[in-house]
C-alpha positions, -999 to +999 in steps of 0.1 A: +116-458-248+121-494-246+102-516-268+076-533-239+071-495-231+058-486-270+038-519-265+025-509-236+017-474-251+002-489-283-020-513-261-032-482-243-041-465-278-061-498-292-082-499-261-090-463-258-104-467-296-116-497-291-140-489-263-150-457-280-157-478-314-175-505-288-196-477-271-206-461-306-226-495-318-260-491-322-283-516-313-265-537-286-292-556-276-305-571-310-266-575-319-259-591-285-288-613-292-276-627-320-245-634-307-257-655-279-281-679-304-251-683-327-229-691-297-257-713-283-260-734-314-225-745-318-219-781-307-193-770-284-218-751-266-247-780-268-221-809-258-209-787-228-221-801-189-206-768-179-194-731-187-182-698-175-195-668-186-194-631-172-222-608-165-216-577-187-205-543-180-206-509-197-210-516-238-200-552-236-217-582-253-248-587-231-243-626-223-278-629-202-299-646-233-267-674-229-266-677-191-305-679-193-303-707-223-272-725-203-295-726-171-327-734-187-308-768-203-293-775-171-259-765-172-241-753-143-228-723-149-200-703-130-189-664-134-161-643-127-162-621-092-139-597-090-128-596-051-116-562-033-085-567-040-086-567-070-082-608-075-105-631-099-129-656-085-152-674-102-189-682-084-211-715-096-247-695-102-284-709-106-306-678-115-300-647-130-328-632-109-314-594-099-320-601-061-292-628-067-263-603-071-247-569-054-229-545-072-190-550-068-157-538-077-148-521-113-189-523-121-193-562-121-218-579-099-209-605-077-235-629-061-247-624-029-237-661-016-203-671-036-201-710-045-167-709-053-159-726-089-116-736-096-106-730-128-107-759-151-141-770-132-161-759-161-162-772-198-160-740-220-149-706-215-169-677-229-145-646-228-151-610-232-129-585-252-121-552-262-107-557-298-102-592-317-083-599-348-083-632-368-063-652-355-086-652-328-061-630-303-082-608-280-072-573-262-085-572-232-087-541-203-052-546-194-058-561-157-047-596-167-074-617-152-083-636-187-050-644-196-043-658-158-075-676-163-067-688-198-037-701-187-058-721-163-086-737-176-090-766-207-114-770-230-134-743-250-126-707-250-150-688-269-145-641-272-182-629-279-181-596-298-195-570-322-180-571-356-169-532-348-146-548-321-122-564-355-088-552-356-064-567-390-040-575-366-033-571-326+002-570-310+004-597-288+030-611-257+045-646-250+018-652-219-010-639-244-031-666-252-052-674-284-084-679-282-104-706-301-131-691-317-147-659-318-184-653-322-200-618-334-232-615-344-225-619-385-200-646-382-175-676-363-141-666-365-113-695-358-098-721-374-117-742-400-143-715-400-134-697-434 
């Protein structure tokens, strides 16, 4: 077995535990909660005209109170839309109303009139994850689309998560791209945050 082939395996391995560790926390909402008011507060977050944020899925950080707060202070705000193909788009949004969105592809949502948003068009990224570890490298669900995107954009790039989600230390690739901070609901996990 060649050595990207055990990587491959072993990424395979951490997500499968990951999502069953993910799935297992209680209380999601109150812990999602407090995620997005210590996300909200940062300066980064205040200072930005713009972001990007996804709509959750499954067990995943529920970013709605953000979206909300980014709307409600006038942000724009753009999301991720997976296409049938399988490609990543990104959609400028102005509610959150229901009646906005249909369902898509892989259980996202996708607005029902797309106003397309190019990479790098928005001020801070807010990314969501499978595992973390400190130095703020994420695991994603293996399709690629964050670290084609994070290859893309400047500026912020922010992984919400539980503190369950923690790993000591994930394998990462050459095109695997660090991310700047990481917020769960007890702490901010980056540089200078110690």
């Amino acid at each position: 077995m060649s050595e990207r082939e055990e990587l491959a395996g072993l990424k395979r391995t951490l997500r499968r535990q990951a999502i069953a560790r993910r799935n297992a926390i209680d209380d999601r909402a109150v812990r999602s909660a407090a995620i997005c008011a210590r996300l909200a507060a940062l300066p980064l977050f205040r200072a930005a005209p713009s972001i990007h944020c996804y709509l959750p899925i499954r067990s995943e950080v529920d970013t709605r109170p953000l979206i909300a707060a980014a709307l409600a202070a006038g942000k724009a705000v753009a999301m991720p839309v997976v296409s049938e193909d399988g490609t990543l788009l990104h959609s400028w949004i102005d509610r959150l109303d229901e009646t906005a969105f249909a369902a898509s592809v892989l259980g996202t949502v996708r607005p029902h009139h797309l106003r397309p948003a190019l990479p790098g068009s928005w001020a801070l990224t807010v990314v969501p994850l499978l595992a973390f570890d400190r130095r703020c490298y994420r695991l994603g669900y293996g399709k690629g689309h964050y670290d084609r995107l994070l290859a893309q954009v400047s500026g912020a790039m922010i992984g919400v998560a539980f503190a369950a989600q923690e790993e000591p230390r994930l394998p990462h690739e050459p095109h695997d791209i660090a991310l700047d901070l990481i917020v769960t609901e007890h702490e901010l996990i980056g540089p200078g945050q110690a």
